[in-house]
N, C-alpha and C positions, 0 to 999 in steps of 0.2 A: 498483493495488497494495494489498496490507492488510498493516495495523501494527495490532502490540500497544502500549497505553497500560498501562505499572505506574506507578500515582500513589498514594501513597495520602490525598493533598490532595483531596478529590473533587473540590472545585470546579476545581481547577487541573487532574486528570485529565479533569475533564470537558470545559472551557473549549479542551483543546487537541485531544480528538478532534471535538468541531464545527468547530472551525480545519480541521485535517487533512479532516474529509470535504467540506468547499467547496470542495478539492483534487480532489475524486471519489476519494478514498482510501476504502476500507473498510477501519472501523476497532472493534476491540474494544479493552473497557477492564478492568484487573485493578485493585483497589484494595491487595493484600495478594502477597507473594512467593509462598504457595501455588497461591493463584486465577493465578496467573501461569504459575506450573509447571502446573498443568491443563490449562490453554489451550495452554502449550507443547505440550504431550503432545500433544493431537489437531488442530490448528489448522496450516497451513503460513504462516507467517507472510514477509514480506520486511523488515521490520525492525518491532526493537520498542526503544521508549521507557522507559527504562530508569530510576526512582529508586533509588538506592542505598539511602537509609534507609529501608526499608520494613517493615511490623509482619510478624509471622510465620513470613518465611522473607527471609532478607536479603535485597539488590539482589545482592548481591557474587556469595551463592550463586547465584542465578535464572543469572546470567551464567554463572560458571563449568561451572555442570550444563548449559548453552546450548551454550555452546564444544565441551565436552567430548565432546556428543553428535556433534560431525561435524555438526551444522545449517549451513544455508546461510545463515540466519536474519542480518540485519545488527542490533548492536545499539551504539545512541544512547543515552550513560549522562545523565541529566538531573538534576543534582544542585545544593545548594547549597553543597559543598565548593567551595574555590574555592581554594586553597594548589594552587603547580605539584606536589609530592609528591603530593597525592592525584588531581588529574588521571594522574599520569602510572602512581600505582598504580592507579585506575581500567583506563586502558587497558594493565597489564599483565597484568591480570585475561581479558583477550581483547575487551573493547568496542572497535569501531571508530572510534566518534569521541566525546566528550565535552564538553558544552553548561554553562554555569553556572545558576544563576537570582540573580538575573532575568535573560529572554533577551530577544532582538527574536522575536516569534512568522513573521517573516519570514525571518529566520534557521533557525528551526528548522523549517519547511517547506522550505528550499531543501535543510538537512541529510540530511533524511529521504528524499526525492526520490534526492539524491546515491547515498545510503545505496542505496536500493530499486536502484538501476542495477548495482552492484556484487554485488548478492543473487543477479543470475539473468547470464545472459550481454551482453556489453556491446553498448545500442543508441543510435544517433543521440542527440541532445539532441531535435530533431526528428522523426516518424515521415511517411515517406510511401509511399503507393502506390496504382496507381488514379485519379490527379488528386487523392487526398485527402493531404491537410497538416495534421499536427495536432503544434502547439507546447505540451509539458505545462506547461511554467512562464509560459506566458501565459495558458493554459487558450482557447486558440483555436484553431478548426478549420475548414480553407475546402475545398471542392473544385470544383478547376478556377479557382483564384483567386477563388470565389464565398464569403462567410463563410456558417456554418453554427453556427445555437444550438441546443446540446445540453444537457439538464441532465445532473446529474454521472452517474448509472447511464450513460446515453448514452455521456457520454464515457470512463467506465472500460474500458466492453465496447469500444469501438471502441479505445481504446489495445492492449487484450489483443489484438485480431482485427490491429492493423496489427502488434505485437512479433512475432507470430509467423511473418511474413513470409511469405504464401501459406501455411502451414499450418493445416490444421483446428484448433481449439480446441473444446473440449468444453463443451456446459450446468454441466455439473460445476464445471469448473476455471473458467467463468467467473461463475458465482455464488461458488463462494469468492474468488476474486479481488476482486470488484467488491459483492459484499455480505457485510454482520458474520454474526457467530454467530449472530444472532437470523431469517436470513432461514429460511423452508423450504422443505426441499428439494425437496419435492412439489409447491412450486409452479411454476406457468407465467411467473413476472416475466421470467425472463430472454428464454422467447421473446417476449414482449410486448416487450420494451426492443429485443429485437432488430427486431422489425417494425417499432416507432417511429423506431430508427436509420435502417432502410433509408428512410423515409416521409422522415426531413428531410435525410438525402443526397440524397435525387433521384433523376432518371433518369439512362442506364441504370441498372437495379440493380449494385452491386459487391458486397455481401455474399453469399455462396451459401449453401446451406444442404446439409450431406452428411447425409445419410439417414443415422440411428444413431449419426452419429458427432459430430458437431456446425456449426460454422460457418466459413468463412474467406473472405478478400478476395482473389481470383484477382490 
């Protein structure tokens, strides 16, 4: 999945996209409501992390102009309001769910997760097919009852390739999925991660590879 981080605390925006990408989350980060609204603009995000007080361009607004667009986009307002009034104007602004600080960072991963399921169409807690089993909140993946260690790229692309459920998924869609704004696009990482997949699932092969069009798990 990829989540927007608007913090404008660096450290604490930083501190929680490290958190999130040991998740296998790809994740960018806005320190300011504009850089927010940019990223919104060209970026598909599945939820984004929302600080309310933010320099430049409010929290409130980034939401509101989010909602309004029709985005699919889930958004986690992360704030140190903490009176039920502004929780509850928070989410009548259109945020989905609303966090305090200080949080449990356990909590706000299992938020975000929750979040990302309700962005796109509803699947298992669990992902399986092909002998392979992959539990995202344990961050573990076996096939054929056998465990299987994946670093996180590994395991993002193989979350995207089991959602889609027998369908093809694109180099495209699964570099933005599974890496931040910073990756390029010209590069070959993703078939590299994708051959490394294939190499620690094992034999038979289950990933395919459709000519032109990208990848899927038969």
């Amino acid at each position: 999945m990829r989540v927007l981080v608007v913090e404008d605390e660096r450290l604490l925006a930083d501190a929680i996209a490290t958190g999130l990408r040991r998740h296998a989350m790809a994740v960018d980060v806005a320190y300011d409501g504009q850089a927010a609204m940019d990223r919104l603009a060209v970026n598909d995000y599945d939820v984004v992390v929302l600080d309310r007080d933010l320099p430049v361009v409010p929290g409130d607004e980034v939401c509101t102009t989010l909602v309004g667009s029709g985005s699919a986009t889930r958004i986690l307002m992360l704030t140190a309001a903490t009176a039920v009034t502004q929780r509850v104007a928070g989410l009548g602004l259109g945020a989905d769910d609303y966090l305090t600080k200080p949080f449990a960072f356990a909590e706000l991963t299992a938020r975000v997760q929750a979040l990302a399921r309700r962005a796109r169409p509803a699947a298992p807690p669990v992902l399986e097919r092909a002998g392979i089993r992959l539990d995202p909140h344990r961050h573990a993946v076996t096939r054929d009852g056998r465990p299987v260690s994946l670093s996180r790229k590994e395991f993002a692309v193989l979350a995207e390739l089991l959602l889609a459920e027998g369908g093809v998924v694109s180099a495209e869609l699964l570099l933005e999925k599974a890496w931040d704004e910073h990756a390029d696009p010209f590069t070959g990482v993703v078939r590299y991660t994708v051959m490394m997949l294939r190499r620690r699932l094992g034999d038979p092969p289950v990933i395919e590879t459709v000519l032109g069009n990208g990848y899927r798990i038969r």
